[in-house]
Each structure stands twice: as structure tokens, then as C-alpha cells.
N, C-alpha and C positions, 0 to 999 in steps of 0.2 A: 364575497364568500363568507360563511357565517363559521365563524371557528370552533372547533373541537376540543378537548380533550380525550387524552386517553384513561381509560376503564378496566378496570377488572372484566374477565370473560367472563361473558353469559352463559351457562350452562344451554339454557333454549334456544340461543343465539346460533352458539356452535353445533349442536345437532341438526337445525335444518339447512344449513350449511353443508354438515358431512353427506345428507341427502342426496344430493348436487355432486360434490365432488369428498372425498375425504381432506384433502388439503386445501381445500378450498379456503375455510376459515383461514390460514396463517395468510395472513397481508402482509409481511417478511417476502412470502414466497411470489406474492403478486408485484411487488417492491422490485423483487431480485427479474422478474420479467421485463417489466418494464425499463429496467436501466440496461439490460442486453441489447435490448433491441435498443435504443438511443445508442448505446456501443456501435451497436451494426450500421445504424444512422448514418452514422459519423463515419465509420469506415468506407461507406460506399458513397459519402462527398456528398452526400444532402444540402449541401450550405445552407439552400433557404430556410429548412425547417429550423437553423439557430439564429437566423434574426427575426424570425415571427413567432409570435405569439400562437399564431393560426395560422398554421403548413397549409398548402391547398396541394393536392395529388392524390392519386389512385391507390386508396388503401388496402389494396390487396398486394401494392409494391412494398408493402413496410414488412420488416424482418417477424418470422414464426414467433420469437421470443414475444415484440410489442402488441401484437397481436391477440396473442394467448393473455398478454398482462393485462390488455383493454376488456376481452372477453369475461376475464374474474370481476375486472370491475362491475364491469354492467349486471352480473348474478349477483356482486355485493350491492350493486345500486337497487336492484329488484328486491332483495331482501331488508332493509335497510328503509324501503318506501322511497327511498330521491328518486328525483327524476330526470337532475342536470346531465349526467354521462349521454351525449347525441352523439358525438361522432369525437372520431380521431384527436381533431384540432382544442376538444373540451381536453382531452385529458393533458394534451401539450399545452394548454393554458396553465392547470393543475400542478405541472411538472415544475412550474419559476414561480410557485409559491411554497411555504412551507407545507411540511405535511399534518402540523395542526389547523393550518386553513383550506386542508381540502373540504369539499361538499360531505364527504363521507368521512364519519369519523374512524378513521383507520385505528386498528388495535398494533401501536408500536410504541417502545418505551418511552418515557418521558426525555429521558435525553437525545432522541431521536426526534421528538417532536418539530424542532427549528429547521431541520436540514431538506433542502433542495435537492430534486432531480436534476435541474437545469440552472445552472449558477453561469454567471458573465457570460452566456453564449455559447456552453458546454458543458458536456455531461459534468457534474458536481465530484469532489470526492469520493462521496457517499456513496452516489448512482456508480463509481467506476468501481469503491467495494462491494457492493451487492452485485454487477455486473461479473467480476471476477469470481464470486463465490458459484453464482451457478455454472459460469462458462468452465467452472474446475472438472464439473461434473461430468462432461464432454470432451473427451480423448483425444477428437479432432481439432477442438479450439486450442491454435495458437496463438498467444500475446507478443508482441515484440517483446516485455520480459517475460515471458518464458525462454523463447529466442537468445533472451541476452545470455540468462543465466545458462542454458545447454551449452553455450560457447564459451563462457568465462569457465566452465568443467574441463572445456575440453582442450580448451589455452594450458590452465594449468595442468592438465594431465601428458599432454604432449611435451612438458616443459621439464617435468620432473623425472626425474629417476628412482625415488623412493618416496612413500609417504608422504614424509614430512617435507620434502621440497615440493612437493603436487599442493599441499596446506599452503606454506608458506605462498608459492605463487599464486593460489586463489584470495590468500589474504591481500597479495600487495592491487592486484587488480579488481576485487571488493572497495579497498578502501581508495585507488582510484576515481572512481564512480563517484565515491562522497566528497573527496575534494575537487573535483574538475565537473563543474556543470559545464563550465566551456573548456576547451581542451583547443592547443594550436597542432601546427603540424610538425612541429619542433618534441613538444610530449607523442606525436604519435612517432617519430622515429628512434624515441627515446623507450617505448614500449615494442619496435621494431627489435632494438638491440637487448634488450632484456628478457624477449620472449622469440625466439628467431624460429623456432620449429616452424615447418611448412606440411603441408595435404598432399596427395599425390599430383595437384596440379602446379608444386612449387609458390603455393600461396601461402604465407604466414596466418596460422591459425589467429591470430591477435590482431591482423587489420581484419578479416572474418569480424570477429568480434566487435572491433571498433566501429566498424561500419553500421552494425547493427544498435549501436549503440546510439551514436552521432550522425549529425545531419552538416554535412557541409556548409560551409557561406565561405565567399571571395574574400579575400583582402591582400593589401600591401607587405609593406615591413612590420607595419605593426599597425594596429587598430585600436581605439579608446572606443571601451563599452560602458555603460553602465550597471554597477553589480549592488546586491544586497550586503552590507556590511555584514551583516547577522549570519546568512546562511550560504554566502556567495555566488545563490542563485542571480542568472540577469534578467536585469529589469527592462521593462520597454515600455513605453507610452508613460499616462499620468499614475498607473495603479501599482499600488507596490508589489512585493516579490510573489506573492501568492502561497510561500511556503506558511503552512498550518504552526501556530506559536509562535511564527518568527514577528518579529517586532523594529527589526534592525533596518537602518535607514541607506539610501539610496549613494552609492560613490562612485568617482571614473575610476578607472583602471586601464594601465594600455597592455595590453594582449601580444608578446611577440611573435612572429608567424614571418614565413619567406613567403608563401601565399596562399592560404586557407586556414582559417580557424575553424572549429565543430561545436556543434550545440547539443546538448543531450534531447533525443525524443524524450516526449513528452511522459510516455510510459515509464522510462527507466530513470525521469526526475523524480516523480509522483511515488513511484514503488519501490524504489532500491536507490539512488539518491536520497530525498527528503527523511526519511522514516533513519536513514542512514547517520543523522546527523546525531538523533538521539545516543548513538552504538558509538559513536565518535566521542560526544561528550563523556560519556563513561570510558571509556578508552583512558582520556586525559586522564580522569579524574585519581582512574584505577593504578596505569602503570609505572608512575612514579614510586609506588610501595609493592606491587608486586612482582616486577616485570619479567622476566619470562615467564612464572608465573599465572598470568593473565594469555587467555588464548583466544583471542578474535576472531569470532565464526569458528570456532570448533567443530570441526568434523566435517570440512566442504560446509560449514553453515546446517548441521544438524542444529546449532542452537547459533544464537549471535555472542554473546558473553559463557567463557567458561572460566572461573579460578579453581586451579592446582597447590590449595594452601600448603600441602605437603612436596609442592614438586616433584611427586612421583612419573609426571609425563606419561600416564594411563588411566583414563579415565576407570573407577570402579575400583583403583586402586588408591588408599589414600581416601583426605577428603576434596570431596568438589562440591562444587556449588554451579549450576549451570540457571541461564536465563533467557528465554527468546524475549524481546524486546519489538513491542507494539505501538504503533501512532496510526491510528486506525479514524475514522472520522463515526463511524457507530459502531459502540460497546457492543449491542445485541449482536448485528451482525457478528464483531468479532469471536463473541459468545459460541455462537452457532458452528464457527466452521475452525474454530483451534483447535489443535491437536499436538499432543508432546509428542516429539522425535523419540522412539526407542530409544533409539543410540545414546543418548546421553543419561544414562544413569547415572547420575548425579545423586547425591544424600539429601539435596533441597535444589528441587523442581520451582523457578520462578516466573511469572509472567510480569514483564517490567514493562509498564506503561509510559508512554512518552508523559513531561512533568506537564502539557499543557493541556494534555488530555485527562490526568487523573484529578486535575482541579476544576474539569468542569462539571457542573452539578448534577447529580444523580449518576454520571456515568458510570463509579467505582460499584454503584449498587446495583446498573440494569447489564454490567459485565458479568458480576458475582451471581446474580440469578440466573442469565443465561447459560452458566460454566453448568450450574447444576445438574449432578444425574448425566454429566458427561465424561467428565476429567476427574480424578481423584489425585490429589497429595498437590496440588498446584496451589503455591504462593502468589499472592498477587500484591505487587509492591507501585510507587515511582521511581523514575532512576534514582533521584537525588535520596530515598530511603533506602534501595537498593545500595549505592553505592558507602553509604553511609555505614551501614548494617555488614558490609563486606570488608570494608576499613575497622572497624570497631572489633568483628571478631578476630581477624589476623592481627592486631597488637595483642589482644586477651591473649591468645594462642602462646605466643613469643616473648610472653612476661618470664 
């Protein structure tokens, strides 16, 4: 395949383009097609189409999303003069190479350029954020997190009596999630006794939950797994943990269990697990100096980070500083589909970027263009300046 760069838009380019369709030019939007449908893919147990390069099947059985996505293609291949886009199996060739080496030089930021549809034999990152961004748009589409999250609301709501115990109980069952990628049956009776409210059918809203969270596996009294030192995701086979930044190297651990340990689906690793770890690091970093202070998912998680430098316990009273906290695998996407939570009227609005993504190249710039003409008063920081910059003005404050 002969490689691309990305370009400034054509003026003449995009008009015969709108001809055709008016959105047609944004290749974002053909992006965000085509990974839905790989989503649907995969939910409906395609297996074979992720070890071949070249799916062989009736392409009328593939999901409206990839269909629609392949359709834009072939009007961008017609316009464009290529003439590789034949059938189905080109574009799933396409999909396990970068998007600077597709046939068609797609118009998506430079830091976007390296990233995959189809990575180790499944939808990428990328493809499962651009997949999420359109499937938002759709009422009907449920994600297991979605799922997760409408249950960890309603754990803590059933649990609490006021407010601030409905908070705290979503806080302890958030931060859950980021320490227990495996989880035995010893922590789920220990989440039994912590969260005991039941539904009209005498069911604990929290094994609900859990269930939806975790995936069974059998074991003994105990079982040695192998975990990531770094992010204590488990590892399996020769390839490391998977989690995005992490670096941390491969270790046993033994697991205690009467008989059943749980794995977190894959969903609620990737989306509220992993991205979780960032919120964690700042956690540490922060409530050593602030501590009550500092309030973790503020507001059911209107934002992920809030400080109460005046501890007045009301937000808009006092000063705050609130931050949702991103690790996102493309800036633009993330660009595209952010939005600050009302609720937190905050005096400084921040967007804290995971540290391993603000260091990679062009990203801080093709985030910063996409916010444009969308967001106003939004900070865009890394943890480690965030945290730093929040450290720094509470001593100033206190001299």
C-alpha cells in the first residue's frame, strides 16, 4: 500500500463531496462507521473474520453501521480516482494497517495517523472509541458499561440514605473496579456485606452489579495467576498486559478463593478500569495534603477529580477546581464528542489528560483544535501538571 499523509482540506475537494452527501467529507464519521460495525462483528461471534485478513461471507450479513462505512468509502474512492476499494475483505485488509497506509489518503490528524481498526485480532482502542462515540448517538445501544455504570448508581442509591452516603458508596465501588481487575469470591461476599440491599426478587443489587461486571472462572483454595506489576491487570500468553502507558513487568500472585475467582469483561477493563488508573494516581498524589478535601467522582462522577480548597462541602461555594480526566487513544475523537458536566461549576474547568498520552506527539495540539468552537473556559492540563499546579496553589493559599 502506498502511504499517505494527512493535508489541509481542499476547498474543491469538500464541495463535490457535499454534492454526494453533506458529511460525507468528514472521514471521522466514516472511521466511527466502520468500527461499529467491527463492534457488531464481534458481538455476533464472527470469529473468523479476526484471524483473516480476507472474511469470506454474505455481505449483506454485516451490521448497517459497516456497510454504510464501506459505502462512504467507495464515493471517497470514486472521488479520489483509486480504484482498490472491491469488496468487503479490501477494506478488512485496510483495517490491520495504519490509517496513513491506507489506499486513500484519509483526512484525520496527524496523531491519529499510526492507529488501527484491527489490532492483535480485535477491534483496537481507537476503533472501540470511535465505535462508542457513534453508538452514544443511539438510545437503544447498550454497552456492558453502560450496564455497569446504571447498576454501580443503583448499588449506591439503594444503599444510602442521604446524599452523601449514595457518594460515598459510589465512590467505594468506582474505586473497586480500578483495584480489582480479578476479584475472588471472598471480595464478592465482602461487597455482599457492605452493600446488602436487595430488588423485589431478594436479590442483592451488588451481585446484579458484579455479575455484570465479571466473568467467572473455576478454582480451588487458591490460585496463582500472572499480573502486571504496573497496572495489575492479568496477563496471559507471551504478550504483555495491554494496558495503554503501562510499562510494568509480568508477576505470580496467588488469588484466595473457596471456589471461583472473576475476571473483569473486557469492556469495563478498557473503559472504567484502565482510564481509571490515571484518577487513582492523582488520588495518591493529591490526598496526603488535602484529604477530605479532595472528592473522588464528585457528583455520582459528574467529574472524576474535585478539590474543596476552602472545605466548604458545596460546590459554587468556596473555591473549586474540578477535572474529568481522559486516556483516550485519539485526541480528535476525544475533541469531537467532550463535554463539561453542568454540575460542576467549578472556578477552573479542567481536562487532565492521561501523562502517556499528553506526551505523545501532536496529540495536545489535534485535542486543542478539535475542542474549538465547542467548549469554552476548558483547561487542558497532564495529571503530573495538574496535580502539581493544585499542590502549589493550596500551600500559596495557607502561607
Amino acid at each position: 500500500m502506498a502511504a499517505h499523509t494527512t493535508l489541509p482540506e481542499d476547498p474543491a475537494r469538500l464541495s463535490r463531496l457535499k454534492q454526494v452527501s453533506p458529511d460525507l467529507a468528514d472521514d471521522y464519521m466514516t472511521l466511527e462507521l466502520l468500527a461499529a460495525g467491527l463492534a457488531g462483528i464481534q458481538a455476533n461471534q464472527h470469529k473468523a473474520l479476526w484471524s483473516s485478513a480476507q472474511p469470506s461471507g454474505d455481505p449483506t450479513g454485516f451490521p448497517p453501521a459497516w456497510k454504510a462505512g464501506v459505502t462512504r468509502l467507495l464515493w471517497r474512492a470514486l472521488e479520489d480516482g483509486c480504484h482498490e476499494v472491491t469488496s468487503h475483505a479490501d477494506v478488512f485488509r485496510w483495517c490491520h494497517a495504519p490509517l496513513r497506509q491506507w489506499p486513500l489518503a484519509l483526512w484525520v490528524a496527524p496523531s491519529d495517523s499510526d492507529l488501527l481498526l484491527i489490532e492483535n485480532g480485535q477491534p483496537s482502542a481507537f476503533a472501540e472509541q470511535a465505535a462508542r462515540l457513534l453508538l452514544s448517538k443511539d438510545p437503544e445501544a447498550e454497552l456492558v458499561e453502560n450496564r455497569c455504570y446504571e447498576l454501580m448508581i443503583a448499588v449506591a442509591d439503594r444503599n444510602g440514605a442521604t446524599e452523601q452516603e449514595v457518594q460515598d458508596n459510589y465512590v467505594q465501588l468506582r474505586g473497586f473496579l480500578t483495584k480489582h481487575a480479578v476479584a475472588s469470591d471472598i471480595d464478592l461476599l465482602g461487597l455482599l456485606r457492605a452493600f446488602p440491599a436487595k430488588d423485589a426478587n431478594g436479590q442483592p443489587w451488588v451481585k446484579h452489579w458484579f455479575s455484570q461486571c465479571y466473568r467467572a472462572q473455576p478454582a480451588s483454595s487458591a490460585v496463582v495467576l500472572s499480573f502486571c506489576e504496573g497496572c495489575d491487570n492479568p496477563v496471559s500468553g507471551q504478550r504483555g498486559c495491554g494496558t495503554p502507558g503501562c510499562t510494568g513487568g509480568r508477576v505470580a500472585r496467588t488469588v484466595e478463593t473457596m471456589s471461583e475467582y472473576f475476571v473483569q469483561n473486557r469492556a469495563v477493563r478498557r473503559f472504567l478500569h484502565d482510564p481509571g488508573l490515571a484518577e487513582q494516581r492523582m488520588f495518591a498524589a493529591l490526598e496526603p495534603q488535602f484529604g477530605q478535601r479532595l472528592r473522588p467522582w464528585w457528583g455520582m462522577d459528574a467529574v472524576d477529580v474535585a478539590i474543596d480548597f476552602e472545605g466548604t462541602g458545596k460546590m459554587g461555594v468556596g473555591e473549586w477546581w474540578a477535572a474529568d480526566v481522559k486516556d483516550h487513544a485519539s485526541a480528535t475523537l476525544l475533541g469531537r464528542s467532550f463535554r463539561w458536566n453542568p454540575r460542576a461549576a467549578s472556578k477552573r474547568r479542567i481536562l487532565v489528560i492521561a501523562q502517556h498520552r499528553f506526551e505523545q506527539p501532536d496529540y495536545v495540539d489535534d485535542l486543542t483544535t478539535s475542542l474549538q468552537g465547542r467548549v469554552q473556559g476548558i483547561e487542558v492540563m497532564s495529571e503530573t501538571a495538574f496535580v502539581a499546579a493544585a499542590l502549589t496553589h493550596d500551600g500559596r493559599r495557607r502561607r
